[in-house]
C-alpha positions as CSV (number, residue, x, y, z in Angstrom):
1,X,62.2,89.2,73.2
2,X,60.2,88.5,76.4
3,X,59.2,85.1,74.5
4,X,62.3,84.1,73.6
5,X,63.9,84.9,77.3
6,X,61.2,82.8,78.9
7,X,61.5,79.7,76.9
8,X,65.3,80.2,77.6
9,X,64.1,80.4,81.2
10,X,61.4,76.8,81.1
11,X,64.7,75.0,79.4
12,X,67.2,76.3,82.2
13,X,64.9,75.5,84.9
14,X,63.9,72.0,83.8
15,X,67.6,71.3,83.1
16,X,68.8,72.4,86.6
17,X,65.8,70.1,88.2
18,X,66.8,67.4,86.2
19,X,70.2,67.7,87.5
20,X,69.9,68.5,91.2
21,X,66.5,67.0,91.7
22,X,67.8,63.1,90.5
23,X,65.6,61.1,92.9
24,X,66.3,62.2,95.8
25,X,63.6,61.3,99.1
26,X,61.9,59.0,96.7
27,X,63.1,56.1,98.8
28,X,60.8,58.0,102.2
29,X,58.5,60.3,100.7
30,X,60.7,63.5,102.4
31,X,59.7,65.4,99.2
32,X,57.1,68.2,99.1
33,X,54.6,69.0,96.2
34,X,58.0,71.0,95.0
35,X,59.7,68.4,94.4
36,X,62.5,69.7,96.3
37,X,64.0,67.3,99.4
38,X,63.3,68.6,102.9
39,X,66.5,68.0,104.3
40,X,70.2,68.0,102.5
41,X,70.5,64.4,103.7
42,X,68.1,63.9,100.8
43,X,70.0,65.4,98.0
44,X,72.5,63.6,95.7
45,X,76.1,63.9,96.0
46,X,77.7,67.3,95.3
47,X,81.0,66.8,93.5
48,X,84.3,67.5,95.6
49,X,82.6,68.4,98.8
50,X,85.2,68.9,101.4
51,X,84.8,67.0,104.4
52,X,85.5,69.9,107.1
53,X,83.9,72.0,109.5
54,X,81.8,75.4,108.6
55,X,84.0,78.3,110.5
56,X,83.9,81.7,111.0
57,X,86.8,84.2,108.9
58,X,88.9,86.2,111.5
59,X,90.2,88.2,108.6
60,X,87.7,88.8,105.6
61,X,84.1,90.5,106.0
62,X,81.1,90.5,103.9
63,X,78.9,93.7,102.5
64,X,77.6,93.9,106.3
65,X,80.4,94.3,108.4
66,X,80.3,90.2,109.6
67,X,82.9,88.1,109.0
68,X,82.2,85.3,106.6
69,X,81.6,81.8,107.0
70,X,82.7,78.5,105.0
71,X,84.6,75.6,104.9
72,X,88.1,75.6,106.9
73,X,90.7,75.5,103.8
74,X,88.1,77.3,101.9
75,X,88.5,80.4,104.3
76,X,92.0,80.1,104.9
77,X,92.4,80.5,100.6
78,X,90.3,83.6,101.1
79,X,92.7,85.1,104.3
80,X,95.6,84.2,101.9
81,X,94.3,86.1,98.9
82,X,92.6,89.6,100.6
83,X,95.5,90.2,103.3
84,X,98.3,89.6,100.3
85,X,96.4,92.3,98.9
86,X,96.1,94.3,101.9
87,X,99.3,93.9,102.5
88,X,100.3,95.5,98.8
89,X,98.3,98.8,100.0
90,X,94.8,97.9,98.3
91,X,91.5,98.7,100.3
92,X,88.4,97.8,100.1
93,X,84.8,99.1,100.5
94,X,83.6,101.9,99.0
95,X,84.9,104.2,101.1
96,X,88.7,104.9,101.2
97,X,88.8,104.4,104.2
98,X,87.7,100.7,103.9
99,X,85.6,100.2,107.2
100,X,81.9,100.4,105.7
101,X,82.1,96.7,104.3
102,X,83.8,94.3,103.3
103,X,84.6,92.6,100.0
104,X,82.7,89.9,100.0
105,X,78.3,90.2,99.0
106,X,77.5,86.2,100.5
107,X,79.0,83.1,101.5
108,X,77.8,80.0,103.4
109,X,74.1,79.7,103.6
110,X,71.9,76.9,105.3
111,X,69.9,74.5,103.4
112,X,67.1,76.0,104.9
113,X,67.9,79.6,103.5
114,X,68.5,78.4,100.1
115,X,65.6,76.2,99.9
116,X,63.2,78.6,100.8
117,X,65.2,81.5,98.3
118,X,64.5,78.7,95.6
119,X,61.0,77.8,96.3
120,X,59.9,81.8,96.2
121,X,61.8,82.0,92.9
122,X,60.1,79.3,91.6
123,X,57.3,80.8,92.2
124,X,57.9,84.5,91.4
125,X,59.0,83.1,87.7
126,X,55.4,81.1,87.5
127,X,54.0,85.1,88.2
128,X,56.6,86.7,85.6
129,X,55.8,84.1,82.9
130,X,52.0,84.7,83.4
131,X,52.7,88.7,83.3
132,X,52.1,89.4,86.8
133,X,54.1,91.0,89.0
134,X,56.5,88.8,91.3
135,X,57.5,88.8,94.7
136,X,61.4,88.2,96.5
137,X,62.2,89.3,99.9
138,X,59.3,91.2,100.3
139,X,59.4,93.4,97.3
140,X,57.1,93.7,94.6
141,X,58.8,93.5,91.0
142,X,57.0,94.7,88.0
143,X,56.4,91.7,85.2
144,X,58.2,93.7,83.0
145,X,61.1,93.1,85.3
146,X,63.0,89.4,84.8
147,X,63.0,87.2,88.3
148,X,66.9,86.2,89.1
149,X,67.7,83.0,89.6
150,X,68.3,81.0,92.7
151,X,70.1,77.7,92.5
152,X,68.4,74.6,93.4
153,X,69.7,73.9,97.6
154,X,70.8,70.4,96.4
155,X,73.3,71.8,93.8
156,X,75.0,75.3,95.1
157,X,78.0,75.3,96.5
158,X,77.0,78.0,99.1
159,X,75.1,75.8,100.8
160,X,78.4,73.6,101.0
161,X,80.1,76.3,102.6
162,X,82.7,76.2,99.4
163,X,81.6,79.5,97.7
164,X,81.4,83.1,97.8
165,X,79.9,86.1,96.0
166,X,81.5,89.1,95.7
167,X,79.8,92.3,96.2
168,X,79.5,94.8,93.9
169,X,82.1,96.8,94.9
170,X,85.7,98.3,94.7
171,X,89.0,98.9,95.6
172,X,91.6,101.7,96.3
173,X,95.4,101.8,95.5
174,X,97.5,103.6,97.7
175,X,97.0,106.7,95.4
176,X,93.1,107.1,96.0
177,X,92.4,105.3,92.0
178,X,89.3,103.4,92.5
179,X,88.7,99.9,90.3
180,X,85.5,98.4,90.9
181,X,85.8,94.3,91.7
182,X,83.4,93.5,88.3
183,X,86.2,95.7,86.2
184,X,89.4,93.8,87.9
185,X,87.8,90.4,87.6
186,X,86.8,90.6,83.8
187,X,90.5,92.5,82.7
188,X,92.4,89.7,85.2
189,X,93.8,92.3,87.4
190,X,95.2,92.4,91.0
191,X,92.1,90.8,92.6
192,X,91.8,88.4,89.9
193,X,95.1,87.3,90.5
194,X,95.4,87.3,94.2
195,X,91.9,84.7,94.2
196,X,93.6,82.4,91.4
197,X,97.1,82.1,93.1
198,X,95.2,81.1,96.8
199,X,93.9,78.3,94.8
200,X,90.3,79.8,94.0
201,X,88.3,79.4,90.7
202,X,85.6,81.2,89.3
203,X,82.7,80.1,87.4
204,X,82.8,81.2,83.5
205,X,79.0,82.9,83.5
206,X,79.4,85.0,86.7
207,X,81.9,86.8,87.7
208,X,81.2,87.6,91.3
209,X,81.0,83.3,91.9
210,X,84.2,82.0,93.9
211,X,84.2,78.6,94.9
212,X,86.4,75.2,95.4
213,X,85.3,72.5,93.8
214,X,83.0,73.8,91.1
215,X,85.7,74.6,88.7
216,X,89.2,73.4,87.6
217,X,90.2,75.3,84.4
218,X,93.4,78.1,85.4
219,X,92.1,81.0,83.9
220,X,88.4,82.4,82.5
């Protein structure tokens, strides 16, 4: 029930802060009445961060026709996996045609962008568990209507440049059958594969979250 769902939401949110939050800008004060660091120079170490540059894909495109953006190895492992499966006759975007998008929802984002995304949901889940309506991006939610979450800028491996999302969309065969990415990634199926064998892991509780780093099991 709507009790139930925010106490689950009080214990998740505490336990991320607790995690991401540590102590960071305690040592110069660089810490708003959020508690959330300023910069990313005051956040604690993020496990297996790879020490590269943030570059642009030549190859792979996100849900708005850009191409994305992330760590050098971390896009190559994306190149790797979508052209193999371009190359097998698979298309992507909802059209067959596969020019309206691209397979990919987000990737890198700034500390700044993330921050902020956290802050307002912070803030939108303060209005939900009080029963008012909420605010994100602009648009007014009903309180009957549960505020996403948005992970802490210190901990996410977006803002790393070591993650992707993928968008909520599908793919064609060579025969016009249509699989949507949400129905290959929870059967195991081409796209499944083709993201495991380029050395990308998902995380267990979302299926759309690609990343380096973040995982290390073989198969979920």
């Amino acid at each position: 029930d709507n009790a139930a769902a925010k106490t689950e939401i009080n214990a998740a949110e505490s336990s991320e802060k607790n995690k991401a939050n540590g102590t960071p800008g305690t040592s110069n004060g660089s810490v708003d009445a959020s508690g959330v660091p300023a910069s990313i120079d005051q956040c604690p170490n993020v496990k297996n961060v790879l020490n590269e540059p943030i570059v642009r894909s030549t190859k792979v495109k996100n849900a708005y026709g850009s191409f994305i953006q992330g760590k050098k190895s971390f896009i190559a492992k994306l190149e790797k996996a979508f052209t193999s499966l371009e190359a097998e006759g698979y298309v992507f975007g909802p059209g067959q045609d596969g020019k309206s998008n691209g397979p990919v929802g987000d990737s890198y984002r700034s500390f700044e962008t993330q921050r902020a995304g956290h802050l307002n949901i912070l803030e939108a889940r303060k209005n939900w568990e009080a029963g008012k309506p909420w605010t994100k991006n602009g648009i007014t939610y009903p309180a009957s209507k549960k505020p996403p979450w948005v992970a802490h800028p210190c901990k996410g491996y977006h803002v790393q440049g070591q993650a992707i999302d993928l968008n909520q969309g599908a793919y064609y065969t060579k025969g016009g059958n249509k699989t949507t990415f949400k129905d290959d990634i929870t059967s195991h199926g081409p796209l499944y594969a083709a993201l495991y064998d380029a050395g990308v892991r998902r995380i267990s509780n979302e299926w759309w979250h690609w990343s380096v780093g973040e995982a290390s099991h073989e198969k979920n």
